[in-house]
N, C-alpha and C positions, 0 to 999 in steps of 0.2 A: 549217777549224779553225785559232784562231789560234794564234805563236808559244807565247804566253803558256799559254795550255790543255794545248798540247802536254810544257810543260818543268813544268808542276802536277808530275804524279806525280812526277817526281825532284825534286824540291824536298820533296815529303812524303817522302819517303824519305831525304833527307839530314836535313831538317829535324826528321825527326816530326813533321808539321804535320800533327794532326787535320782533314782538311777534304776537300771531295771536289773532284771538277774545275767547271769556273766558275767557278773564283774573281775572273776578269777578264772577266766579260760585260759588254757593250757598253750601255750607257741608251741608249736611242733621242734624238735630239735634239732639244731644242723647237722650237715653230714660231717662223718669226723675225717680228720687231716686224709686219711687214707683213701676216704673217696674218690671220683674225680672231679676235678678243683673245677672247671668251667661249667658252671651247673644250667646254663642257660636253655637247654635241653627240656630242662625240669618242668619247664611253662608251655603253655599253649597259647597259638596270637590270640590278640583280643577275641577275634569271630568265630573262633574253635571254641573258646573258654563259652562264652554267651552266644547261642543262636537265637537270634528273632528271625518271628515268622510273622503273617496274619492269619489268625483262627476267623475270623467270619466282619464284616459287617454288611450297615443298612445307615439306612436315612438316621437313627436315631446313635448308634453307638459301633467303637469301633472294636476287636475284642484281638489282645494280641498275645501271643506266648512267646516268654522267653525259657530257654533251656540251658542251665546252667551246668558246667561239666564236673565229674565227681573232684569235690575238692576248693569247689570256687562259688563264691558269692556276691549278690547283689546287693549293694545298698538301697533301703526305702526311700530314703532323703534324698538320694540323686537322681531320681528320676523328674523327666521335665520333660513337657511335650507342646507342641505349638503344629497348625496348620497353615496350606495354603491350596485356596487363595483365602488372605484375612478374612474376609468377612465371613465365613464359616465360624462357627463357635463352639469351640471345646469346653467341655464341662468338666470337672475335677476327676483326674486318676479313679478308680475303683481298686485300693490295692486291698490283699487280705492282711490279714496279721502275719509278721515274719517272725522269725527268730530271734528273741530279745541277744545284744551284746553291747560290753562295757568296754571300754578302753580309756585307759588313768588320762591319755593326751588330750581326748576329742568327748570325751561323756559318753551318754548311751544312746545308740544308735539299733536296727532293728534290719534284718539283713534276710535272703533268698536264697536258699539253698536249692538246688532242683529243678522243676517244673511250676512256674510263674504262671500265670493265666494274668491280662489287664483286662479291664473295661473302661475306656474313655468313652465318656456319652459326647455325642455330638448332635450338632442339630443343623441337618446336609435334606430338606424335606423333596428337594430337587434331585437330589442323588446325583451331583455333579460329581465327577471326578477329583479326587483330592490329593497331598503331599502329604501326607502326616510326617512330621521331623520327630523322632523319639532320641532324647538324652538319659545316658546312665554311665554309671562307672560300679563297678567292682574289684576286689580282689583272690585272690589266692591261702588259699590256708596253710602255704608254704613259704610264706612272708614278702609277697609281690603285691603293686599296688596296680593297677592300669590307671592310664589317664581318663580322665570323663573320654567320653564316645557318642558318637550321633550317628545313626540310622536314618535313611529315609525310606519311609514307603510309600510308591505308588500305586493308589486304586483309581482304576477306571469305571468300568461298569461292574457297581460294586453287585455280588451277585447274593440273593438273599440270605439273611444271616443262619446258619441251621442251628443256633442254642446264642441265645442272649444268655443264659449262665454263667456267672463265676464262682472260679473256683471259690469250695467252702472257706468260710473264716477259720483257722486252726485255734482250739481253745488254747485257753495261757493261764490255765491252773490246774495242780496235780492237788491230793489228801497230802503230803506234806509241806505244802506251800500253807494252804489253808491252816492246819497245824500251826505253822509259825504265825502266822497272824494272829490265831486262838492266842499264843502266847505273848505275841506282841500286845493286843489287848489286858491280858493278865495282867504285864507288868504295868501299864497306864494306870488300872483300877489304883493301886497303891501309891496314889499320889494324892497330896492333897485338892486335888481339882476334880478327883472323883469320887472320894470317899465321902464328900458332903452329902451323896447320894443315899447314903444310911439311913441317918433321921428320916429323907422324906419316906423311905422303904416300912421302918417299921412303926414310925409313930401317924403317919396317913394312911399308910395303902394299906399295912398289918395293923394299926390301933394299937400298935405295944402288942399282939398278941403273938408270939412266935412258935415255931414249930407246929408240928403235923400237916395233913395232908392240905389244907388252905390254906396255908400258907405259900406251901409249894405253890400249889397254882395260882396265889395270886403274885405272888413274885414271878413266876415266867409269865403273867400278862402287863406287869411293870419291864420287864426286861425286855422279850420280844421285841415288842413295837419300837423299843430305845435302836436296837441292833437293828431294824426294819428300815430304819432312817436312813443309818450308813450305807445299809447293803442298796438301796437308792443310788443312794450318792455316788456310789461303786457302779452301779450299772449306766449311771446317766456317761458317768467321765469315760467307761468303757465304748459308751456308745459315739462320743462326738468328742474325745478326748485325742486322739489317735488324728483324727481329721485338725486338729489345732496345730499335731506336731511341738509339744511343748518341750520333750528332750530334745528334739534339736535347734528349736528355740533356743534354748538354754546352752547357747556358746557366745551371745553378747555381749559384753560390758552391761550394757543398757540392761539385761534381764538378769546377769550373776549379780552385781550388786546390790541393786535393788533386795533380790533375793537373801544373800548375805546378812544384808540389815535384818529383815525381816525374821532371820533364825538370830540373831543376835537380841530382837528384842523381845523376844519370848527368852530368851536364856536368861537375860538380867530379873522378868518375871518371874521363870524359876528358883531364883537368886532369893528371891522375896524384898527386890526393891520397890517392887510394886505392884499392888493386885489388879489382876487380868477383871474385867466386868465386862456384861454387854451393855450398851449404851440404856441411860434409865428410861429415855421412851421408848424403848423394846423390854427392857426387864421387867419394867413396874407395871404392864398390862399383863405378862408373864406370870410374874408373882402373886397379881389379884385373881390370874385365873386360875393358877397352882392352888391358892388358899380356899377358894370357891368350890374345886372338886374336893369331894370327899371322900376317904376309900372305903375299902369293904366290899368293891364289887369291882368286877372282869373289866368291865369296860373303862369306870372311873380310873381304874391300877393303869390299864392301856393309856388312856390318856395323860395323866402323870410321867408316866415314860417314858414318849412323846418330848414332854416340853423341857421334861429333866435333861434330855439329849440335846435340848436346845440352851439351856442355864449352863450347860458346863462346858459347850463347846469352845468357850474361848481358851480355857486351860491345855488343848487338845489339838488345838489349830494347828500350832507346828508339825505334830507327827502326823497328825492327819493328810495334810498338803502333801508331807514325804509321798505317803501310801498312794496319793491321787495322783501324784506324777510317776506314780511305780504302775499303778493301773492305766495311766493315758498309752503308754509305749506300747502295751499288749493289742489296742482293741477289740479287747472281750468284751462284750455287756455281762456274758455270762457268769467269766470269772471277775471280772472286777465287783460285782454284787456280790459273789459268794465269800470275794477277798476281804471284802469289809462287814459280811454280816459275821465272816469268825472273830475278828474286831471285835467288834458287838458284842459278840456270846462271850469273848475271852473279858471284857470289862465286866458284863453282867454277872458272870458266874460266882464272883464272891459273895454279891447281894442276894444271890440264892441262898447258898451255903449260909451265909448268914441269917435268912429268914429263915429257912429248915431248922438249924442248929445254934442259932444264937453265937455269942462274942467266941464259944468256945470254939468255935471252926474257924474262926481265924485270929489272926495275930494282931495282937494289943496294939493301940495307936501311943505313940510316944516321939522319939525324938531320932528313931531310924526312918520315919516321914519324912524327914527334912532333908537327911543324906540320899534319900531315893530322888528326893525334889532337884538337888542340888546335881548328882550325877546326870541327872537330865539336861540340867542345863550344861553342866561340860559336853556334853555329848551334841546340843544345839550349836553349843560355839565351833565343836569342832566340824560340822556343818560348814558353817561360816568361812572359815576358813579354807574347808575342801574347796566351795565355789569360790573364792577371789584366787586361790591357786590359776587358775583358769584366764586370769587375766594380769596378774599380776608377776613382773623377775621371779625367777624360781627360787633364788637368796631372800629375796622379802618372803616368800612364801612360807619358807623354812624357817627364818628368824619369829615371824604370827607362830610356826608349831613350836617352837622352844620358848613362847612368849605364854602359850598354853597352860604346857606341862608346869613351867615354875612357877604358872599363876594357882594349879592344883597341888603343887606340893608344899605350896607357903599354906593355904589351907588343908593339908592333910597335916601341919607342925611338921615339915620338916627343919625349921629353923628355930624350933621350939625347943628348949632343955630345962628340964626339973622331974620330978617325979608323975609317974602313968602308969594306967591303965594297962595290963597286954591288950588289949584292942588299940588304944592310941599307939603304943609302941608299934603294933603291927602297920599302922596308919604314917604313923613317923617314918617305917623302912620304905613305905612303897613312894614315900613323898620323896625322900634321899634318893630313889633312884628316879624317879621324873625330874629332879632337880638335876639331876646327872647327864641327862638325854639334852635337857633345858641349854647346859652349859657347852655341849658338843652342837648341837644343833648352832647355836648365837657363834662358837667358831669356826665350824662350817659356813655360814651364811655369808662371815668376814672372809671367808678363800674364794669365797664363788659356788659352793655346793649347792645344791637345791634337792635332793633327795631324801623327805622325810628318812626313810630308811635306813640309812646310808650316810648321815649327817655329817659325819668324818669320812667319806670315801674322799672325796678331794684331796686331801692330806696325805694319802696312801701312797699316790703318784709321782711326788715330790718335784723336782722340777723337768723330769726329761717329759713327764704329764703337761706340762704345762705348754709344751711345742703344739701340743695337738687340740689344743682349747679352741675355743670357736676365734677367738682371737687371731691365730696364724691361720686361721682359712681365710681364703677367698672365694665369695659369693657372687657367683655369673650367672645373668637368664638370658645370653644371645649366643648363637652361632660365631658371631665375628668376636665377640668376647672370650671363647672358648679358644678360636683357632689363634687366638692371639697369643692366650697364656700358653697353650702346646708348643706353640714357634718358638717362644721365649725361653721356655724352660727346655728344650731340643739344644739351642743356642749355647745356651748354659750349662747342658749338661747332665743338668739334673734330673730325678727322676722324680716321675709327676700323680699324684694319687688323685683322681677324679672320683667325689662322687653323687651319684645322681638322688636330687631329691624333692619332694615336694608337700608343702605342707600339710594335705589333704590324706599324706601315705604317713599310715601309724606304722606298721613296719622300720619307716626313716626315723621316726624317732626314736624306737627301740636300740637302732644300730648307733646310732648320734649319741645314746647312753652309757650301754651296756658296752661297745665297742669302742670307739671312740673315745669315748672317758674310760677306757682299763690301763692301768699303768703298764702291765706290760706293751699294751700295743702302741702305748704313749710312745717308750722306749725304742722302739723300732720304728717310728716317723721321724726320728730326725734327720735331718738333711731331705727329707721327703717337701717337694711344693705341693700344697695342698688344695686343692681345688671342689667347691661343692655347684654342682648348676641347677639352679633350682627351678624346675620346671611346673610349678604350681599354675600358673595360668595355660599352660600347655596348649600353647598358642598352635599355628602351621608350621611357625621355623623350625619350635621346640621340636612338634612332632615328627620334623625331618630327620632333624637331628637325631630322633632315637632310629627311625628307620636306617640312618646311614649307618650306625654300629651296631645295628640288628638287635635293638634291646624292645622291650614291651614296653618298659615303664619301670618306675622306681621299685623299690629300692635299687644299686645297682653300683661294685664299685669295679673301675677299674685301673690297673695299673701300669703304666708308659714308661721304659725303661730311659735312661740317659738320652740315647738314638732317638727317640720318641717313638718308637715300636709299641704298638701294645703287647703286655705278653698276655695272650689271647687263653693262654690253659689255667692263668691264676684269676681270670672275672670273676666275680661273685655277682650273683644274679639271685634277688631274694635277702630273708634274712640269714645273717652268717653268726655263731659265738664271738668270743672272743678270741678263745685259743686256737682256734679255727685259722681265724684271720690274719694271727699273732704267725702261724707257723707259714702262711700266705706270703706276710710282708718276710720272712727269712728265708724263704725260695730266693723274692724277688733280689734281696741285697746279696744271696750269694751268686747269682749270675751277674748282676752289678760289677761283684767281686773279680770274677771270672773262676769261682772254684767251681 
């Protein structure tokens, strides 16, 4: 497992960053120039790739296995099932938990590697014979997309079922997953929205009396039951979290902005424009019964803990929600309780060490509170911003992240000059260079860039880049539209670069990036007609149209000399680099040429 996977969870937890682990999985790499160039080989049809069968049913449920081929996976979210005749009634998928994955284009999504087992409940008490219709799409982990696919199976005399069992739920926490939560907790306690939790630690539940052995325990019967809460929490959303589908929810307008807001208004809280409360008729029955219990004893400390969990959860709200949509995509009960009771223990843990050891186990409260506070809230805005990416020009996207950066570096003094501190100086360098990223970024945004990363890659290209922008494509989704531009461009002469895509294939968008926006390969599309067909609704035409040039599905380019020939040995099939492609489109112009 790499670094990068391992530091996800706490990064969703500092961040609120809706998303699950893989966020940084690895693209396999293309072959290089020397390979052989027609790689279309490389794939298996859709029905190779994925086999459905039916494992058993009866009157009550249907049970069916898919078999996925080494290399290729299912998505969770594409699946979709319908019978006939109507009036039979299907009850919701039985799926297990898949393989959490990220992808910067589409969010995070949860995927089948292998041996699939479903359970569709149904309710057939006649055992008539039925149609079950099953939808899915999958891809390739060689950078191939298929189109959704529909199945149908006919059962007759369905014969009885031999195991209504499905496969087991795979757990979705390891000991360093949980680790990083313990830590994610950590860093929360140091905030002021946790540490009010002191006073009531050692002037209630301890009386002012600190250290030795009751102390200890009655500070772990103040803390437990706080983390007790969470790990609840953790197990409810593990349990019926998963059935909501809220990462894949989370590609609407309707649900990112909303969202957006709602990290943006916890940030300005963290800002300290204004204090977070729970409403006072919840707090002030709260408070009377806070003041009512009195400590000294196990179970009073329990209860204290309890509602303390409940006073300060508004402070917490933000990172919390991150966590519960990090736990919804797994559906663990198991791990998502255990995700959130290390939570718990990681915020508790100072209030021990404090009750054991008094102020001297931990670090003095002063005015690095406030930059912990404040970090928080850049880190919510930048939230904010990840999800309207998602719906918003990829230029606005990127002018919000340079709109960021200069907003933290006018508050770290980088516009500041007079005499400091080495800590403000140091604070000043790091402002001068966010201030820097600020002012590439805001020129980037003005050329059309959109790649936080990359702010200035736009500019790199100069103008022969600019042939190959989305601008000089032309975007076709019909058969007659296609055969029209190949006659035209035959006509003419010219030579034609088709390529196949559709919005659903992450693959397309990596190539539309990384390839497509390379200045080299800019350079070598000129005079090129550029053609993209985008076969997202992947209708019967569309799907003709891939059977007629023998393709599976996107990604997929190919290139048509002057004559309108394909030349069949330079297709790329899958995802390609750049220099790959770069040395592809230099075959094609030297036969162009006739050298």
């Amino acid at each position: 497992m790499s670094l990068r996977r391992l530091l996800l969870p706490l990064l969703l937890l500092c961040l609120s960053l809706p998303a699950s682990a893989n966020l940084f999985d690895q693209r396999p790499a293309a072959s290089p120039i020397g390979a052989p160039l027609n790689n279309s080989s490389d794939f298996l049809p859709v029905r190779e790739a994925f086999k459905l069968s039916l494992v058993s049913s009866d009157a009550q449920a249907v049970t069916l296995r898919f078999v996925a081929a080494e290399g290729y996976y299912l998505y969770r979210h594409r699946f979709n099932f319908s019978v006939e005749p109507a009036d039979l009634v299907l009850g919701d998928a039985q799926l297990p938990a898949g393989e959490a994955k990220h992808d910067e284009f589409f969010g995070d999504v949860e995927v089948y590697y292998g041996v699939l087992d479903i359970r569709v409940p149904l309710d057939n008490p006649d055992n008539r014979p039925l149609r079950l219709q099953v939808g899915y799409q999958g891809c390739a982990d060689k950078g191939l997309c298929y189109p959704p696919e529909t199945e149908y199976i006919e059962i007759g005399d369905m014969p009885a079922a031999t195991s209504n069992d499905v496969a087991p739920v795979a757990t979705g926490w390891n000991w360093k997953e949980l680790a990083l939560f313990f830590l994610g907790g950590l860093a929360l306690t140091f905030t002021p929205c946790v540490l009010p939790m002191l006073p009531i630690l050692s002037g209630v539940v301890l009386r002012g009396q600190l250290g030795g052995l009751r102390s200890l325990t009655l500070s772990l019967a103040y803390v437990l039951p706080m983390a007790a809460c969470f790990a609840i929490l953790g197990t409810l959303m593990g349990l019926f979290g998963a059935g909501l589908n809220l990462q894949a929810r989370l590609q609407s307008a309707w649900v990112l902005v909303p969202f957006a807001a709602f990290f943006a208004f916890f940030a300005l809280a963290m800002f300290g424009l204004f204090e977070l409360r729970l409403p006072r008729f919840i707090s002030e029955p709260l408070d009377r019964l806070a003041g009512k219990t009195h400590g000294g004893s196990h179970l009073n400390a329990a209860l204290l803990g309890v509602l303390s969990s409940l006073l300060v959860s508004p402070c917490v709200s933000a990172p919390l929600a991150g966590a519960l949509l990090y736990i919804s995509a797994s559906g663990d009960a198991l791990g998502g309780g255990l995700k959130l009771l290390a939570l718990g223990l990681g915020m508790g843990t100072p209030l021990v060490l404090f009750a054991v050891g008094g102020g001297a186990l931990l670090p003095k409260t002063g005015t690095w509170m406030v930059s912990v506070r404040n970090a928080f809230g850049v880190l919510l805005l930048a939230v904010s911003v990840w999800l309207l990416e998602r719906v918003l020009p990829g230029s606005l996207s990127l002018a919000l992240w340079g709109l960021l950066a200069g907003g933290v570096a006018v508050f770290l003094g980088a516009l500041e000059f007079g005499p400091k501190t080495h800590r403000q100086k140091l604070g000043q360098i790091a402002g001068l260079a966010l201030l820097v990223y600020a002012l590439a970024a805001w020129v980037g945004a003005l050329q059309g860039a959109s790649d936080p990363l990359k702010p200035l890659g736009q500019l790199q290209a100069g103008t022969s880049q600019n042939s190959a922008k989305s601008g000089a494509w032309q975007t076709l989704s019909s058969p007659a539209e296609l055969d029209a531009a190949l006659a035209e461009a035959k006509a003419d002469g010219q030579p034609l670069l088709l390529d196949w895509y559709a919005d659903w294939c992450i693959s397309c968008k990596v190539i539309e990036r990384e390839v497509f926006g390379n200045a080299e390969v800019g350079s070598k599309l000129a005079g090129w007609r550029l053609i993209r067909f985008d076969i997202t609704e992947s209708n019967a035409a569309q799907r003709a149209l891939l059977d007629r040039y023998k393709l599976f599905g996107p990604p997929a380019i190919q290139l048509f000399a002057g004559n309108g020939d394909e030349l069949l040995d330079l297709r790329v099939v899958g995802e390609v680099n750049a220099a790959t492609f770069a040395g592809r489109l230099e075959q094609a112009s030297s036969r162009q040429a006739g050298r």
